[in-house]
Each structure stands twice: as structure tokens, then as C-alpha cells.
PDB file of N, CA, C and O in Angstrom:
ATOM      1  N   UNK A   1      96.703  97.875  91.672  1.00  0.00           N
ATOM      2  CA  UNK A   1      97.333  98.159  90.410  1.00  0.00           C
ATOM      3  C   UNK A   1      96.788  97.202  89.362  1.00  0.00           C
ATOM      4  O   UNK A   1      96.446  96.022  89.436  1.00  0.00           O
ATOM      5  N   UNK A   2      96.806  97.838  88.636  1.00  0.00           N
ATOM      6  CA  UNK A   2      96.064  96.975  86.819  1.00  0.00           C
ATOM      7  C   UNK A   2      96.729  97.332  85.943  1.00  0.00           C
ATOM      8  O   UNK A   2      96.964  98.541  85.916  1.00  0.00           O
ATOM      9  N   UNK A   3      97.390  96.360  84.727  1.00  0.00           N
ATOM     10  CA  UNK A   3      98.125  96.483  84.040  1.00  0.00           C
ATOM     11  C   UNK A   3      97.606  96.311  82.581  1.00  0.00           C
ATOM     12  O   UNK A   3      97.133  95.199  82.347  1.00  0.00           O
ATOM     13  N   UNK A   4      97.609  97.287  81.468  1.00  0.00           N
ATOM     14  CA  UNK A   4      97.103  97.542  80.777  1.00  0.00           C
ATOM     15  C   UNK A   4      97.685  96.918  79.324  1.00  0.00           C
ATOM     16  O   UNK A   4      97.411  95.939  78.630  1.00  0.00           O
ATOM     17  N   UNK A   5      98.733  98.142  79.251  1.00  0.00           N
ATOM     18  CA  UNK A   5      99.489  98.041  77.672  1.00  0.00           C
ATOM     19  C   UNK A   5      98.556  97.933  76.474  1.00  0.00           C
ATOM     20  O   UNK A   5      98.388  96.956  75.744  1.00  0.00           O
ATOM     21  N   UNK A   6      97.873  99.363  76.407  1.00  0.00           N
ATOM     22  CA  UNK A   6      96.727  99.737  75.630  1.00  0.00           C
ATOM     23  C   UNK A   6      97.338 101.224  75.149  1.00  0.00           C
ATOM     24  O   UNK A   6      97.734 102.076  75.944  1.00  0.00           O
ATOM     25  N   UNK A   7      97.335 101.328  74.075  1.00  0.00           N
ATOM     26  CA  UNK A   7      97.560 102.497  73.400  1.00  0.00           C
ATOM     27  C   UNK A   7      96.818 103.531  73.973  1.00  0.00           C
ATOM     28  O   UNK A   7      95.708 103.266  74.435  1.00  0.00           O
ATOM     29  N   UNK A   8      97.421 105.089  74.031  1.00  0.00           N
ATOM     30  CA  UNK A   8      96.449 106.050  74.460  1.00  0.00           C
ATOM     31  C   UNK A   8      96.957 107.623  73.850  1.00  0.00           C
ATOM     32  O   UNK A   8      98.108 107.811  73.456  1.00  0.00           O
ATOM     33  N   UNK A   9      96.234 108.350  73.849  1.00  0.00           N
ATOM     34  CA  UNK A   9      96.445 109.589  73.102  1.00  0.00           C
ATOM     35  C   UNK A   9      96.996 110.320  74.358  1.00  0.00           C
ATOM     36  O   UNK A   9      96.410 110.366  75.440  1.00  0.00           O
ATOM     37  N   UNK A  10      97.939 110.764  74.139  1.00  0.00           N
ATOM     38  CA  UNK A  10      98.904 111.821  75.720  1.00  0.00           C
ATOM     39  C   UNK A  10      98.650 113.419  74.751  1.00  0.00           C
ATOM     40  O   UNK A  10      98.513 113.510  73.531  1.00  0.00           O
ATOM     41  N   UNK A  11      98.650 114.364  75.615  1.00  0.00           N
ATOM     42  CA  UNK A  11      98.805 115.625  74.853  1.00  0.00           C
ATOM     43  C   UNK A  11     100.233 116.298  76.019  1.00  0.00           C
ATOM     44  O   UNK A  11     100.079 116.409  77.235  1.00  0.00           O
ATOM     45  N   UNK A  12     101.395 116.626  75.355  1.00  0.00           N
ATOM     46  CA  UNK A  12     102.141 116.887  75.821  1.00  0.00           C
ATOM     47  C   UNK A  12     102.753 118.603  75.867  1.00  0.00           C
ATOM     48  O   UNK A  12     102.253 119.343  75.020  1.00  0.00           O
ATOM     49  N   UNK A  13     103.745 119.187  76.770  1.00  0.00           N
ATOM     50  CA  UNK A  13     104.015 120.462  76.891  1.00  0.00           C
ATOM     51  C   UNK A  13     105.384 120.015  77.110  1.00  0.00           C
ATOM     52  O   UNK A  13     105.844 119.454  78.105  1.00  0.00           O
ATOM     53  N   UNK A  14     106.316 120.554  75.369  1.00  0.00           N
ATOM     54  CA  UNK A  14     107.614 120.463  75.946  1.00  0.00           C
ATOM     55  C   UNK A  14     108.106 119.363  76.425  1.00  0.00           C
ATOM     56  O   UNK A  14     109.044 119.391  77.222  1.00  0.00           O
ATOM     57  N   UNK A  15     107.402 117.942  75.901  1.00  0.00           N
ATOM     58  CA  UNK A  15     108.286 116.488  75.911  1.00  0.00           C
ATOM     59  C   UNK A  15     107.100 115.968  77.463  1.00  0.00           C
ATOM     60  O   UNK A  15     106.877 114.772  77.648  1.00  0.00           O
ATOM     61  N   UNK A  16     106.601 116.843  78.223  1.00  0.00           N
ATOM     62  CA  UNK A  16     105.979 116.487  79.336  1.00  0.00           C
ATOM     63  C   UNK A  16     104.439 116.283  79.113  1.00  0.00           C
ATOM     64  O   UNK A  16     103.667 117.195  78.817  1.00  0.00           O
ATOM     65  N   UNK A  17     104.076 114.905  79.303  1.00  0.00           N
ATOM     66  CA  UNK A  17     102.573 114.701  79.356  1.00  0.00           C
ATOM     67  C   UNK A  17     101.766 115.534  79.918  1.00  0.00           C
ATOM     68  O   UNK A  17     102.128 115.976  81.009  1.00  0.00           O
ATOM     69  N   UNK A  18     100.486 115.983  79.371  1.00  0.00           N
ATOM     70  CA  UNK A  18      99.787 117.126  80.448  1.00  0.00           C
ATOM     71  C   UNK A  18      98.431 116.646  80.440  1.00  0.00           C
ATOM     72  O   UNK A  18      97.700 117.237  81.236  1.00  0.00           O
ATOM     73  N   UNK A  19      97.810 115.589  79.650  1.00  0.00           N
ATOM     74  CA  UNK A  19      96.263 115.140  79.843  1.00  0.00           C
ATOM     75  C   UNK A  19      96.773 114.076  78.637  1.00  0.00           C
ATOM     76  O   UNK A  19      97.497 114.234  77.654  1.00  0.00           O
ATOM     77  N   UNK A  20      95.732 112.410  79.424  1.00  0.00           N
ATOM     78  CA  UNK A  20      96.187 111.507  78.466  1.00  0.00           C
ATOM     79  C   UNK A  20      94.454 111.232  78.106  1.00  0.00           C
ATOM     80  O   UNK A  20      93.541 111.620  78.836  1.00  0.00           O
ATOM     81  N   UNK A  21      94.294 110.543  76.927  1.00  0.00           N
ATOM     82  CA  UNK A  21      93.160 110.414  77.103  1.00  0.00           C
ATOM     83  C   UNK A  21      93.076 109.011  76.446  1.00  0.00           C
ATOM     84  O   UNK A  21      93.876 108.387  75.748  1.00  0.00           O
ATOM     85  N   UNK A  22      91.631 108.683  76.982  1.00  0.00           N
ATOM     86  CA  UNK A  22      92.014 106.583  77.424  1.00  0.00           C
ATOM     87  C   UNK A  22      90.778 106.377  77.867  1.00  0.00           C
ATOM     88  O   UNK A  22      90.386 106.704  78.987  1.00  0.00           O
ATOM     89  N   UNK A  23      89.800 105.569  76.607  1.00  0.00           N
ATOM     90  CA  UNK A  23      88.543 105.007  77.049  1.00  0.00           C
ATOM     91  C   UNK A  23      87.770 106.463  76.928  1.00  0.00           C
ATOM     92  O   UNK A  23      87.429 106.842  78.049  1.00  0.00           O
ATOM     93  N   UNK A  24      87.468 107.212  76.074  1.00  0.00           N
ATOM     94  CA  UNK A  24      86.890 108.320  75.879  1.00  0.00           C
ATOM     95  C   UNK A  24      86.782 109.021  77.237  1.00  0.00           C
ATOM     96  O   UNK A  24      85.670 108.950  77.760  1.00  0.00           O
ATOM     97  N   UNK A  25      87.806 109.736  77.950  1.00  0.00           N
ATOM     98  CA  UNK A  25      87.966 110.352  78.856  1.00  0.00           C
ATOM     99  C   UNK A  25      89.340 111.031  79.005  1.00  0.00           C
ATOM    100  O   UNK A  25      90.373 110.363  79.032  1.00  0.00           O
ATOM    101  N   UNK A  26      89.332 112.204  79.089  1.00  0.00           N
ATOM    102  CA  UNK A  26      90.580 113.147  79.388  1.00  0.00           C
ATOM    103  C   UNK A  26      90.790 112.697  81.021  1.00  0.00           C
ATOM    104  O   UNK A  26      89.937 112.399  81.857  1.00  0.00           O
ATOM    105  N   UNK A  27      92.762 112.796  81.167  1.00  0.00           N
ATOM    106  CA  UNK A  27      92.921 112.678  82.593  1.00  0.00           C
ATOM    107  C   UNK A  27      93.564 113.571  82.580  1.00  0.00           C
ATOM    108  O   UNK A  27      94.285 113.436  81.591  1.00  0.00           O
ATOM    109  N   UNK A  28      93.810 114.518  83.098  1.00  0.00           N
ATOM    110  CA  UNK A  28      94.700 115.823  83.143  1.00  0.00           C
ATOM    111  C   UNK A  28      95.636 115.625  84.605  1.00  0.00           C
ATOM    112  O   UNK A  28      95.289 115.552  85.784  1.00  0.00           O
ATOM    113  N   UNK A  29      97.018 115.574  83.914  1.00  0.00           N
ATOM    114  CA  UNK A  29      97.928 115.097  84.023  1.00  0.00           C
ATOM    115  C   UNK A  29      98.513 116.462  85.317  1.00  0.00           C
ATOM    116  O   UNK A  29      99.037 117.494  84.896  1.00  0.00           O
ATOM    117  N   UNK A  30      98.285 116.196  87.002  1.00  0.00           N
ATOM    118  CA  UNK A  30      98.868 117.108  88.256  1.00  0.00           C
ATOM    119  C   UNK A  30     100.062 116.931  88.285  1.00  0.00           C
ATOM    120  O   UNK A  30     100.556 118.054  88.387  1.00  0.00           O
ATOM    121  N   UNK A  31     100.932 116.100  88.255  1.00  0.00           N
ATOM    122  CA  UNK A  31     102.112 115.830  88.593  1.00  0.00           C
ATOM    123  C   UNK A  31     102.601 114.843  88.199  1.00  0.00           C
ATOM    124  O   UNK A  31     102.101 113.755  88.485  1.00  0.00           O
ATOM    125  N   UNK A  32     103.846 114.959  87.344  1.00  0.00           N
ATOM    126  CA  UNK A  32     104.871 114.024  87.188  1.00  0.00           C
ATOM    127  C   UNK A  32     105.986 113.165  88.231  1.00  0.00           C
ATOM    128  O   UNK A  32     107.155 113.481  88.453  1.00  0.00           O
ATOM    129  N   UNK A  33     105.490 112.397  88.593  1.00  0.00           N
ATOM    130  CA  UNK A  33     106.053 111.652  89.855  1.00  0.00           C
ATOM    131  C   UNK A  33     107.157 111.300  89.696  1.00  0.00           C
ATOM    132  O   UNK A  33     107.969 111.723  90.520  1.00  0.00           O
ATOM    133  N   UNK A  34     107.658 110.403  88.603  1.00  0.00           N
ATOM    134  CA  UNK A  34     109.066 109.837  88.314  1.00  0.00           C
ATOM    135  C   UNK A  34     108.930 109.906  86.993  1.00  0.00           C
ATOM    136  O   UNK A  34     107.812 110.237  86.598  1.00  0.00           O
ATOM    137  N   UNK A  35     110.242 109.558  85.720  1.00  0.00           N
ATOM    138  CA  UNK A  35     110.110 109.354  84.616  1.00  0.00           C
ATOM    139  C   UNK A  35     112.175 108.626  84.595  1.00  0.00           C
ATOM    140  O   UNK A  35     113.193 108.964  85.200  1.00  0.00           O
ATOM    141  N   UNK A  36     111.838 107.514  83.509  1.00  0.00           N
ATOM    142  CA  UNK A  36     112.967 107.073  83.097  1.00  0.00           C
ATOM    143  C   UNK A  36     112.936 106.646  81.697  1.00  0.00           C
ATOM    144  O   UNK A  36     111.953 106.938  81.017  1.00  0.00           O
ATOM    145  N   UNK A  37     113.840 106.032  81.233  1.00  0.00           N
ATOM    146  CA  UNK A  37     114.015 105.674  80.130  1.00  0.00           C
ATOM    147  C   UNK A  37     114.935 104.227  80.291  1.00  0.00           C
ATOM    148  O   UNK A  37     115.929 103.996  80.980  1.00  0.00           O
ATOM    149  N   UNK A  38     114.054 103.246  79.226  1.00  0.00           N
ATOM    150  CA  UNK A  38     114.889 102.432  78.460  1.00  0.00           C
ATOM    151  C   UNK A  38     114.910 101.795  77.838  1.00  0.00           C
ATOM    152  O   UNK A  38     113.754 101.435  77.616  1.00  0.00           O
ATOM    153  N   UNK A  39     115.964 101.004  76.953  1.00  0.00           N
ATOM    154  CA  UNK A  39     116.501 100.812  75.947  1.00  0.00           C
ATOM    155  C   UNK A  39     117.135  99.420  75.955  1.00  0.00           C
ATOM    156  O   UNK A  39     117.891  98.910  76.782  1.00  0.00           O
ATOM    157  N   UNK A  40     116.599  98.913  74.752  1.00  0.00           N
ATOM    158  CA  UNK A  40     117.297  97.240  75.076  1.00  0.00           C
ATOM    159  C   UNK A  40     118.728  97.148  74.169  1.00  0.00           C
ATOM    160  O   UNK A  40     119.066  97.829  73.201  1.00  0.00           O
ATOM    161  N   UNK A  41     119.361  96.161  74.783  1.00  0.00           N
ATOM    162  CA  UNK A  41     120.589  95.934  74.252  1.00  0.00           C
ATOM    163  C   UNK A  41     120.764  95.370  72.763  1.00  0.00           C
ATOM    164  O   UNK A  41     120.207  94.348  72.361  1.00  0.00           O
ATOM    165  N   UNK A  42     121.838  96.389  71.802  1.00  0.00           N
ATOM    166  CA  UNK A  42     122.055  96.258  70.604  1.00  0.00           C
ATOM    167  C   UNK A  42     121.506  95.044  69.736  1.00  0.00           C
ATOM    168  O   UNK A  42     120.877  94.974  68.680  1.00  0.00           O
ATOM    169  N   UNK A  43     121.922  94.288  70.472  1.00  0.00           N
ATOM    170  CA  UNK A  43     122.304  92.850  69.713  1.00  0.00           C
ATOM    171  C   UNK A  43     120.675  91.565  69.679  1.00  0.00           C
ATOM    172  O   UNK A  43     120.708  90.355  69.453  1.00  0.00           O
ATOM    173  N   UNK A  44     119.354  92.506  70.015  1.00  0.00           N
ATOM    174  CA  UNK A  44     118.088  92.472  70.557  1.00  0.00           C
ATOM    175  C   UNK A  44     117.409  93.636  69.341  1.00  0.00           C
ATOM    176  O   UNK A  44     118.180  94.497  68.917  1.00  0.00           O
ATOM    177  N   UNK A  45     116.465  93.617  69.006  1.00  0.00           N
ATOM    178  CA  UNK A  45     115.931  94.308  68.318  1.00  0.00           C
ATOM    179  C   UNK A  45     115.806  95.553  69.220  1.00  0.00           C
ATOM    180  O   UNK A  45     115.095  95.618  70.223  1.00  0.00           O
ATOM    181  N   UNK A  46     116.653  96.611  68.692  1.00  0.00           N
ATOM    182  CA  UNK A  46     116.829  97.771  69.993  1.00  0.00           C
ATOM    183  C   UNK A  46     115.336  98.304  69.790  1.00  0.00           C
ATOM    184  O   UNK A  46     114.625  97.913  68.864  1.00  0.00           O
ATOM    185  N   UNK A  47     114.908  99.294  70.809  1.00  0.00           N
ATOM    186  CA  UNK A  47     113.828  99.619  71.020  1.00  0.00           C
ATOM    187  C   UNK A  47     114.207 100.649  72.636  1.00  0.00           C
ATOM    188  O   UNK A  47     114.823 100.261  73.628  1.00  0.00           O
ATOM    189  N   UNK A  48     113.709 101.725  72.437  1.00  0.00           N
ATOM    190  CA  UNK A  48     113.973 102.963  73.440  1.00  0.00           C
ATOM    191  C   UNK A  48     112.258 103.343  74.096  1.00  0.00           C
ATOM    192  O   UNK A  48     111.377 103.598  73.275  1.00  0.00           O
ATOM    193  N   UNK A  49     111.940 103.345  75.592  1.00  0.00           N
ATOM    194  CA  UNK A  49     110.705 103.847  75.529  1.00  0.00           C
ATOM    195  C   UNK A  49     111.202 104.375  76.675  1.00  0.00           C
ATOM    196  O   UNK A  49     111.958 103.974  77.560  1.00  0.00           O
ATOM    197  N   UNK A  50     110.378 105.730  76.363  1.00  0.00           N
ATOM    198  CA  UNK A  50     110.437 106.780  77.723  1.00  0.00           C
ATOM    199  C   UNK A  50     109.460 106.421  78.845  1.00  0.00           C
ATOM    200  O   UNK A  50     108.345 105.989  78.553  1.00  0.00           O
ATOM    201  N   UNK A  51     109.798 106.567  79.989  1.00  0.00           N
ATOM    202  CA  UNK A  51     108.123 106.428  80.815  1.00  0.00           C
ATOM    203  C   UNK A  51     108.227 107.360  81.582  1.00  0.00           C
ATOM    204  O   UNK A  51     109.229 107.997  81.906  1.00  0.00           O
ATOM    205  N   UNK A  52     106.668 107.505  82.039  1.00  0.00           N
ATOM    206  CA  UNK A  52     106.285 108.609  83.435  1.00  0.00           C
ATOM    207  C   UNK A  52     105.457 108.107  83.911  1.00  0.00           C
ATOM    208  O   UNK A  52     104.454 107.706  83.321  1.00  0.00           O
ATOM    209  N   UNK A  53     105.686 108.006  85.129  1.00  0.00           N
ATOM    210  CA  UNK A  53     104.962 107.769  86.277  1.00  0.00           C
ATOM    211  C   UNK A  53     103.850 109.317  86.807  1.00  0.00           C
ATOM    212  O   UNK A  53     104.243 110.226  87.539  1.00  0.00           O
ATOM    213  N   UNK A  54     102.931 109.245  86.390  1.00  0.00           N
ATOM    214  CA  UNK A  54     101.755 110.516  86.940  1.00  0.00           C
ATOM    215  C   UNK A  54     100.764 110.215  87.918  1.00  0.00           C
ATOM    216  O   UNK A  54     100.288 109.092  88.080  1.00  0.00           O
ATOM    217  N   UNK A  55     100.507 111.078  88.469  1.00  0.00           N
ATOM    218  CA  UNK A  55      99.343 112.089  88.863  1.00  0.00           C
ATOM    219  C   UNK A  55      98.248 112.530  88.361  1.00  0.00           C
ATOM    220  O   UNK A  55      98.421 113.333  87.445  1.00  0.00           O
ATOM    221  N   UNK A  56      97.235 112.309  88.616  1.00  0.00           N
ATOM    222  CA  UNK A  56      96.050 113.111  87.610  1.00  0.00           C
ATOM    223  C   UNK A  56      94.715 113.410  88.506  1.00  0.00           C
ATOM    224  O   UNK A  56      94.166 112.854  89.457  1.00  0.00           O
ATOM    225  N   UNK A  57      94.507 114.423  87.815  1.00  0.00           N
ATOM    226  CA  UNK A  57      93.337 115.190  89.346  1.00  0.00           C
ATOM    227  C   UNK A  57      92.520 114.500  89.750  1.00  0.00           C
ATOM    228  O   UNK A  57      92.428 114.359  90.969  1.00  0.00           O
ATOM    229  N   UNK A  58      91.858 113.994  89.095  1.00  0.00           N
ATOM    230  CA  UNK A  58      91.058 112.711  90.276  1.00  0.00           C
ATOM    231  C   UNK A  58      91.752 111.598  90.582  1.00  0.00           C
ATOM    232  O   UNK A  58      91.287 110.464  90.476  1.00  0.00           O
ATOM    233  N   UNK A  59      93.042 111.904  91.026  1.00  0.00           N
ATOM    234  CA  UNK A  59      93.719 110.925  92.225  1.00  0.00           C
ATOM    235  C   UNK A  59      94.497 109.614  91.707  1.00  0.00           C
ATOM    236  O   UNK A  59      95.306 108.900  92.299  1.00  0.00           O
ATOM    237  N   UNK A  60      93.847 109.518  90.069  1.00  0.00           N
ATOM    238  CA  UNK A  60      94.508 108.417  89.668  1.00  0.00           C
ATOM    239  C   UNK A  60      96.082 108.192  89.451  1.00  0.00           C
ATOM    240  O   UNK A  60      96.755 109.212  89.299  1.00  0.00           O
ATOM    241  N   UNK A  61      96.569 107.256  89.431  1.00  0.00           N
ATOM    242  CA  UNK A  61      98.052 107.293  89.463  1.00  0.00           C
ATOM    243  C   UNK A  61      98.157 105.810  87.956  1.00  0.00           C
ATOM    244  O   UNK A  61      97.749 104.656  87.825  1.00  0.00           O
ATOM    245  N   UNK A  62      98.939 106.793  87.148  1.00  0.00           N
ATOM    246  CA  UNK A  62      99.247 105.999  85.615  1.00  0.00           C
ATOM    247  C   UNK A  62     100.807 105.960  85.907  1.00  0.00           C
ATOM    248  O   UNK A  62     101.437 106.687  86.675  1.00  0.00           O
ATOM    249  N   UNK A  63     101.410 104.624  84.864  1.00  0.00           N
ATOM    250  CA  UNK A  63     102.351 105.390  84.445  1.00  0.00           C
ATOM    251  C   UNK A  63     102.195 104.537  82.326  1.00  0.00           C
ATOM    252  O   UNK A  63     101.856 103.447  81.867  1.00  0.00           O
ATOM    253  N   UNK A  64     102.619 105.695  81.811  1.00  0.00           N
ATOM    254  CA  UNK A  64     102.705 105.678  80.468  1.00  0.00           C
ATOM    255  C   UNK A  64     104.307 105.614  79.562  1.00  0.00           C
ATOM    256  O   UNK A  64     105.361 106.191  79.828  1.00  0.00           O
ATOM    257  N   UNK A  65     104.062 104.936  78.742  1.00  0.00           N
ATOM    258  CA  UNK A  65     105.308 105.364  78.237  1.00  0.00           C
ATOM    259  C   UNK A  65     105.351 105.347  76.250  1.00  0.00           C
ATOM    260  O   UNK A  65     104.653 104.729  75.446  1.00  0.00           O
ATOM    261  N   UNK A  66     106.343 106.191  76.081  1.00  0.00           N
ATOM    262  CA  UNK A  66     106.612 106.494  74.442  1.00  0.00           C
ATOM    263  C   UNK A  66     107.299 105.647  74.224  1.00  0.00           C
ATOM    264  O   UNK A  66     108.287 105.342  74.892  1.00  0.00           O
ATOM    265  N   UNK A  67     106.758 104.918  72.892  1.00  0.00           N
ATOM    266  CA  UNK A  67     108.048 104.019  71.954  1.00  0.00           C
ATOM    267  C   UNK A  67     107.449 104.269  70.751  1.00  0.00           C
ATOM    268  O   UNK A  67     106.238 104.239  70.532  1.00  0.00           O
ATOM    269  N   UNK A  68     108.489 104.562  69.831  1.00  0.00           N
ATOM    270  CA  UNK A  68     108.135 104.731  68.390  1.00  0.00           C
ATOM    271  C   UNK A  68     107.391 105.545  67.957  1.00  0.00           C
ATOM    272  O   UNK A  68     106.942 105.335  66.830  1.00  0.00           O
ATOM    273  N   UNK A  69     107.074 106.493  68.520  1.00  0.00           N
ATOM    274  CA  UNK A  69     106.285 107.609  68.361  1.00  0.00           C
ATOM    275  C   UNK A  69     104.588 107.958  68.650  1.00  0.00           C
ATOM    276  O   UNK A  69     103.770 108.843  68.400  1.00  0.00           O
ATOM    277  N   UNK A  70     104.699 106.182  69.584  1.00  0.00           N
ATOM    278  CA  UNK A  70     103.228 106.074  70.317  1.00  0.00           C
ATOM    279  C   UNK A  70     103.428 105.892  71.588  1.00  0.00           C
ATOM    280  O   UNK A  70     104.365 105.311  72.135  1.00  0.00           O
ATOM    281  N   UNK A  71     102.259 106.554  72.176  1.00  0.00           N
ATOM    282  CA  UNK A  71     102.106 106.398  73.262  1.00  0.00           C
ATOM    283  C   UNK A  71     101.241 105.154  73.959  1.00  0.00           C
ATOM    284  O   UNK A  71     100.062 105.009  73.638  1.00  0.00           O
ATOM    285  N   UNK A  72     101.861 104.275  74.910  1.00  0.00           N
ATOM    286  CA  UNK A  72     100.704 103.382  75.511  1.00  0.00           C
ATOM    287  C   UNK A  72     100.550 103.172  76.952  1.00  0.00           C
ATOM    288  O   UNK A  72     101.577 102.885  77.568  1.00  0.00           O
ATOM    289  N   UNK A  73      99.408 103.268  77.621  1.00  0.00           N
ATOM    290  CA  UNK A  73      99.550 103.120  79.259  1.00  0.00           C
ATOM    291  C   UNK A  73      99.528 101.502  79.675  1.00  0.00           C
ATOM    292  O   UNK A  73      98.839 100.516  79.416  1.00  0.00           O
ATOM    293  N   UNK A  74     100.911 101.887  80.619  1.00  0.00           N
ATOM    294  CA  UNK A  74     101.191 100.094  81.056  1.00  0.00           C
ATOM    295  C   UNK A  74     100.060 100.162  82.531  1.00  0.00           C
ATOM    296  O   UNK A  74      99.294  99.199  82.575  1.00  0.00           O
ATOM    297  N   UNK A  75      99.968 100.792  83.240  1.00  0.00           N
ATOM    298  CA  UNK A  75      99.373  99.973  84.617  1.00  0.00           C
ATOM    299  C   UNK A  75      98.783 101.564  85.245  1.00  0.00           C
ATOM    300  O   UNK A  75      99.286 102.655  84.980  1.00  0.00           O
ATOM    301  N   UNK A  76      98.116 101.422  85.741  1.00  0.00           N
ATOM    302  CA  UNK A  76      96.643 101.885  86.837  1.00  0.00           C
ATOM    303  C   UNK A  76      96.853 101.988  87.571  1.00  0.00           C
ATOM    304  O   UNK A  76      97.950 101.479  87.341  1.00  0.00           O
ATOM    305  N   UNK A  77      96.948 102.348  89.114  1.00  0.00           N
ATOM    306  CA  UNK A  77      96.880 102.266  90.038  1.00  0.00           C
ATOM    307  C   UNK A  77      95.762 103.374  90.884  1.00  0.00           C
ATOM    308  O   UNK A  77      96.295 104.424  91.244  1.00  0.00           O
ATOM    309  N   UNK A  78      94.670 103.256  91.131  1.00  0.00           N
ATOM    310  CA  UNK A  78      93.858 103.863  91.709  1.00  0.00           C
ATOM    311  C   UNK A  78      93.588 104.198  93.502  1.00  0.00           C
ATOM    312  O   UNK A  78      92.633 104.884  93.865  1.00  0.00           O
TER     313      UNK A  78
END
């Protein structure tokens, strides 16, 4: 696993990632493995980020997540 936290362009279907693209390369997004959400406490500069844990056809395993209306991939796992 390699941990990133690098901005990346996701193209989504219906709130669901379907190809992210990162380092001039499309990953087209097989399966959504897990996804959660969260959110820091009020009294903290709140801040909400969605994540998903994916799948992508050549085997790679991301997980990404939305805050603020960007997308960035935290970690790799190959």
C-alpha cells in the first residue's frame, strides 16, 4: 500500500465513481468494494468526505474520496 493524497479527476454514474483518472491514465473503476463517510466534529472546522474503496480492471485497488467538491486519491494498493 502507498499513500498518496493527490488530487484526481473521478468520472462518476449517479454519485458512483466509474473511471478515475491520475497521472495521465484512465482506471476504470470494476467494483466498488466498500464506501463510507466522514465528518469531523462541529466545534473543529467541520469538513464531510465521502470515500470508496475500488476495484479497477487491471487489478489495482484505490480508495478515493470527495471533499468539497474535489476529488483526491488517499492510498494504492497494488
Amino acid at each position: 500500500m502507498k499513500a498518496y493524497q493527490e488530487p484526481v479527476d473521478v468520472r462518476t454514474k449517479d454519485g458512483w465513481p466509474t473511471t478515475i483518472h491520475w497521472r495521465k491514465l484512465d482506471y476504470v473503476v470494476t467494483k466498488v468494494l466498500d464506501y463510507w463517510i466522514l465528518q469531523s466534529k462541529w466545534w473543529i472546522r467541520e469538513e464531510k468526505r465521502v470515500y470508496f474503496e475500488v476495484q479497477c480492471r487491471d487489478g489495482a485497488l484505490m480508495t478515493i474520496f470527495k471533499r468539497d467538491g474535489e476529488w483526491v486519491l488517499a492510498k494504492v494498493m497494488d
